[in-house]
N, C-alpha and C positions, 0 to 999 in steps of 0.2 A: 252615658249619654248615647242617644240612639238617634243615629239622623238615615238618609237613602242610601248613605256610603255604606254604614256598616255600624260597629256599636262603642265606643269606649269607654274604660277602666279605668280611673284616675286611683291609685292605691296610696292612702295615709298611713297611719300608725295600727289602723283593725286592720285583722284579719280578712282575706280573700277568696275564695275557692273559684275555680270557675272551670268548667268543663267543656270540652266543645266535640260534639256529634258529627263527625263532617257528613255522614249520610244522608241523614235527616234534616242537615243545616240548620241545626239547631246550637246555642247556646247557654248555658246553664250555672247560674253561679249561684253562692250564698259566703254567709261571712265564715263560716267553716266545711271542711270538705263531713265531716260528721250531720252537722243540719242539710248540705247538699246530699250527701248519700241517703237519709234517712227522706227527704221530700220523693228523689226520686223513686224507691223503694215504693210506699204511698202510692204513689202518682200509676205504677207499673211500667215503666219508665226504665226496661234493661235493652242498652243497645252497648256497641264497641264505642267506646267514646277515649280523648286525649287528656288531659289535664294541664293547662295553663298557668304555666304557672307569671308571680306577679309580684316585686318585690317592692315594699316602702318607697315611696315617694319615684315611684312609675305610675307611665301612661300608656295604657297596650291602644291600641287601634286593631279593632280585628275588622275586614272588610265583607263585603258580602260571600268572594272567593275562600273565605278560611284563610289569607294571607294577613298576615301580624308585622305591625311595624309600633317599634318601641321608642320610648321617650322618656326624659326623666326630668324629676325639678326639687328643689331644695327642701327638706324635710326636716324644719323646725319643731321643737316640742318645750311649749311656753301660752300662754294662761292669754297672754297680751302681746303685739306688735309694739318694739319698739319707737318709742315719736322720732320724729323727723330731725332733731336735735340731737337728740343722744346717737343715735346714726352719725350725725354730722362731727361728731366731737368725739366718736370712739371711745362710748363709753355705755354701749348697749352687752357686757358684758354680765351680765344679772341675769340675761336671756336665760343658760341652760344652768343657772343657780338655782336651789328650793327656795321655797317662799322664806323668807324671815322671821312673819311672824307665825306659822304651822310647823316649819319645819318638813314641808311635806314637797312631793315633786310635784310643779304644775301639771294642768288637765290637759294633755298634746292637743298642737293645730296645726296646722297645714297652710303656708301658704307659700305665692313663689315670688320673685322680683321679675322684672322685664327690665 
């Protein structure tokens, strides 16, 4: 998300790269530092740059300054939101279960409570 302040990062379950140029003030990311490296390379694109790093279920804020301020939120991985019942009843417990009938591990999502 990119607003006047500056840019942020919201990080789920994929992969991050992101790079930041303080010279140039630029910032630079992709879902792996391999696809980052290989665009800039491309691009011609060789300056001293930092590495960012950004773990699962973070929020970086980087501001216009290059100053970072970090945040975090609940990092679920399940297919569906449990209803508003089975919350109630304590019995949302299926959450980080595999499916039943595959056998398999749900598709990760991401989201937070307030």
């Amino acid at each position: 998300i990119l607003n006047r302040k500056g840019i942020y990062f919201v990080r789920g379950s994929s992969p991050l790269c992101i790079y930041h140029f303080p010279k140039q003030g630029v910032i630079a990311y992709a879902s792996t530092k391999e696809i980052l490296e290989h665009a800039l390379k491309e691009a011609g694109f060789f300056a001293y740059h930092k590495e960012i790093h950004i773990q699962p279920g973070e929020i970086l804020h980087v501001n216009l300054h290059g100053q970072i301020q970090r945040d975090h939120f609940h990092l679920f991985t399940d297919w569906a939101l449990p209803s508003a019942s089975d919350i109630a009843a304590g019995s949302a417990s299926w959450l980080h279960s595999p499916n039943a009938a595959t056998g398999k591990n749900p598709t990760p999502i991401v989201y937070t409570t307030v």
